[in-house]
Rosetta silent file (secondary structure, phi, psi, omega in degrees, C-alpha in Angstrom):
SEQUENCE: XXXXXXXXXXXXXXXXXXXXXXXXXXXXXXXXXXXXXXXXXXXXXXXXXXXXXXXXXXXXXXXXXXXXXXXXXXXXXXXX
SCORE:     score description
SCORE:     0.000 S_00000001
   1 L     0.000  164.886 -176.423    0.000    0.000    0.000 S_00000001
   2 E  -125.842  129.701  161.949    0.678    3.360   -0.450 S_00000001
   3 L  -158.941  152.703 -151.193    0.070    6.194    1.323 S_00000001
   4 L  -100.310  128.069  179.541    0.874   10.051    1.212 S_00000001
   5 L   -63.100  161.793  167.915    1.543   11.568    4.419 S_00000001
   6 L  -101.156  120.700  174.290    0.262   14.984    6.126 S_00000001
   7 L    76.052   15.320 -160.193    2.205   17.582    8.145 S_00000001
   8 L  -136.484  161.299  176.940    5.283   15.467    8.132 S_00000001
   9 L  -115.404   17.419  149.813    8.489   15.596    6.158 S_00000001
  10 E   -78.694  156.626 -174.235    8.493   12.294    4.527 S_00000001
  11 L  -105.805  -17.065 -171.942    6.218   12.784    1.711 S_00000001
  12 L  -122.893  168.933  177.656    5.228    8.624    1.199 S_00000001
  13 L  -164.639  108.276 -162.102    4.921    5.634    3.220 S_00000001
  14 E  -110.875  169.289 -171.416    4.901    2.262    1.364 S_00000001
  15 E   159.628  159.933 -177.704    3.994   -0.831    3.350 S_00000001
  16 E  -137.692  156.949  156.935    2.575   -4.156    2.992 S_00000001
  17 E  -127.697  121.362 -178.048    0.293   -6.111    5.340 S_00000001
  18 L  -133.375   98.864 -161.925    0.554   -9.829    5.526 S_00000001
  19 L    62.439   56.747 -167.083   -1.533  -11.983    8.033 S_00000001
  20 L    49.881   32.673 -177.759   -2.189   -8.844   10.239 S_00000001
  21 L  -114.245  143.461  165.382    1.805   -8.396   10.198 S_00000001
  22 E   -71.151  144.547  155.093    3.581   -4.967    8.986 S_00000001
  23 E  -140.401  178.544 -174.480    6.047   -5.777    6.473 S_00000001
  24 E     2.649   56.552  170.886    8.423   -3.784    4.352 S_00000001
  25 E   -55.560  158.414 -176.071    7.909   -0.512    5.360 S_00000001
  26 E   168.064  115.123 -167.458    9.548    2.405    3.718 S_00000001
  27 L   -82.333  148.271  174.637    9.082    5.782    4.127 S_00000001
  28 L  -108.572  103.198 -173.794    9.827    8.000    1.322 S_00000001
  29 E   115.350 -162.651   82.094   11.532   11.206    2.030 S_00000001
  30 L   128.161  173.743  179.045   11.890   12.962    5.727 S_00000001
  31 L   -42.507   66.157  169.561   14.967   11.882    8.216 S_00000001
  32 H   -14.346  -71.211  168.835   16.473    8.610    6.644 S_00000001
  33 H   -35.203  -70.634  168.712   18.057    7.195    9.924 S_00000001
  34 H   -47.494  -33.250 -173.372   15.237    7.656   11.770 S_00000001
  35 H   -92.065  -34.266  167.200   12.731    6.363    9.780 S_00000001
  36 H   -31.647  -50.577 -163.836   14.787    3.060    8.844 S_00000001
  37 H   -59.139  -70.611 -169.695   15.380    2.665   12.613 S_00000001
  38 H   -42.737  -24.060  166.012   11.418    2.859   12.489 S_00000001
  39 H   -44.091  -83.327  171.320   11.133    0.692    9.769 S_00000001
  40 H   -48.551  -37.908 -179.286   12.912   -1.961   10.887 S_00000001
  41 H   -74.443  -32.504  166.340   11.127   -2.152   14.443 S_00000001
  42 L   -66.816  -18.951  175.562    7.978   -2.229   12.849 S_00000001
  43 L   -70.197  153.693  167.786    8.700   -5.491   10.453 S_00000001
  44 L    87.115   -9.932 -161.296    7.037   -8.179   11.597 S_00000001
  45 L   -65.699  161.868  155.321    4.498   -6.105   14.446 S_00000001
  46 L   -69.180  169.320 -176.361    1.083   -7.322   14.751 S_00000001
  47 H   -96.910  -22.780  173.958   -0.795   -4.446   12.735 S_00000001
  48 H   -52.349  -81.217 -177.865   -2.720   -3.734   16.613 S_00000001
  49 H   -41.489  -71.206  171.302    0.401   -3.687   18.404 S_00000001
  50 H   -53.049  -25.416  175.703    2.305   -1.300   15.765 S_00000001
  51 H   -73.199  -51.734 -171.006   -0.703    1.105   15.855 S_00000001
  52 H   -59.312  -70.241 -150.082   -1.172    1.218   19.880 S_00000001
  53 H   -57.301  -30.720 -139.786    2.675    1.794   20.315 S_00000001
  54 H  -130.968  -31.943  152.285    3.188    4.401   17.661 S_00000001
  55 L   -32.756  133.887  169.991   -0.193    6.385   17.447 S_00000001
  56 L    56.625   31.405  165.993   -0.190   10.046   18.669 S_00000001
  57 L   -72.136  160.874  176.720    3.842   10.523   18.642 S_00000001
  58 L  -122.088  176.122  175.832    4.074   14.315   18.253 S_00000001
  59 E  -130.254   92.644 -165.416    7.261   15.539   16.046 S_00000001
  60 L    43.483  -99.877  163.770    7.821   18.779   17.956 S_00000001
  61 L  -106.178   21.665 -161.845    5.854   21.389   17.790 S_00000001
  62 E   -96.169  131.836 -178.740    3.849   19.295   14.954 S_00000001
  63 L   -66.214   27.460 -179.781    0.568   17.715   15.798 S_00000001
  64 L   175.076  150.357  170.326    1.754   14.308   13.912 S_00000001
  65 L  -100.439 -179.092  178.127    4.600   12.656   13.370 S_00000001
  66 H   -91.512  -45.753  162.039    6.143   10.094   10.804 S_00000001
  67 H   -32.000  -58.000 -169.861    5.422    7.340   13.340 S_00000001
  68 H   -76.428  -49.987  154.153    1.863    8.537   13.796 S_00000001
  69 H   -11.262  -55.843  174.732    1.370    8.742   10.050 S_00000001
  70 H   -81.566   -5.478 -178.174    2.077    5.377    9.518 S_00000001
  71 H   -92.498   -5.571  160.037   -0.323    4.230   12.396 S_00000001
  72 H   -82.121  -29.532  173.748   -2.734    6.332   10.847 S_00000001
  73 H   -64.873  -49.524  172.979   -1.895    4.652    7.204 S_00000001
  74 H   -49.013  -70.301 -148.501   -2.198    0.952    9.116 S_00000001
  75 H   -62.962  -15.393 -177.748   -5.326    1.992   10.551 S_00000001
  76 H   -76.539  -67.222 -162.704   -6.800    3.133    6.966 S_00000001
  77 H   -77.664   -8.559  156.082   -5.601    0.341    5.306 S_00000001
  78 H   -85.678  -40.431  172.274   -7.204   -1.666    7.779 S_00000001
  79 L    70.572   74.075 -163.788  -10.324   -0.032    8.241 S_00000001
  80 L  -134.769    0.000    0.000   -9.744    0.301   11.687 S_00000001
């Protein structure tokens, strides 16, 4: 799936879900380290589990994050 972020300075977020598991996330754009590191922690989550943990991160003074972005993408793509 694809999906284009808000408020954040990745501009994408690519992901797959496979038997309620994240897989191969990859953010497009925005702090490289950081979002790998996020990347990477997230293969394999329950899609529940990665949403609860990662929902409602702030980025500073920004009401959303890259984190919350993709727990907003899971939850979409879930229809949650």
């Amino acid at each position: 799936m694809q999906y284009k972020t808000k408020g954040v300075c990745s501009q994408m977020i690519n992901f797959e879900i496979d038997d309620n598991k994240v897989r191969n996330v990859e953010f497009i754009g925005g702090c490289s380290g950081n979002l790998q590191g996020i990347a990477h922690l997230i293969e394999g989550m329950d899609v529940d589990e990665a949403i609860s943990r990662i929902e409602g991160i702030q980025c500073g003074y920004k009401e959303t994050s890259c984190p919350d972005q993709l727990a907003k993408a899971l939850k979409m793509a879930t229809g949650k």
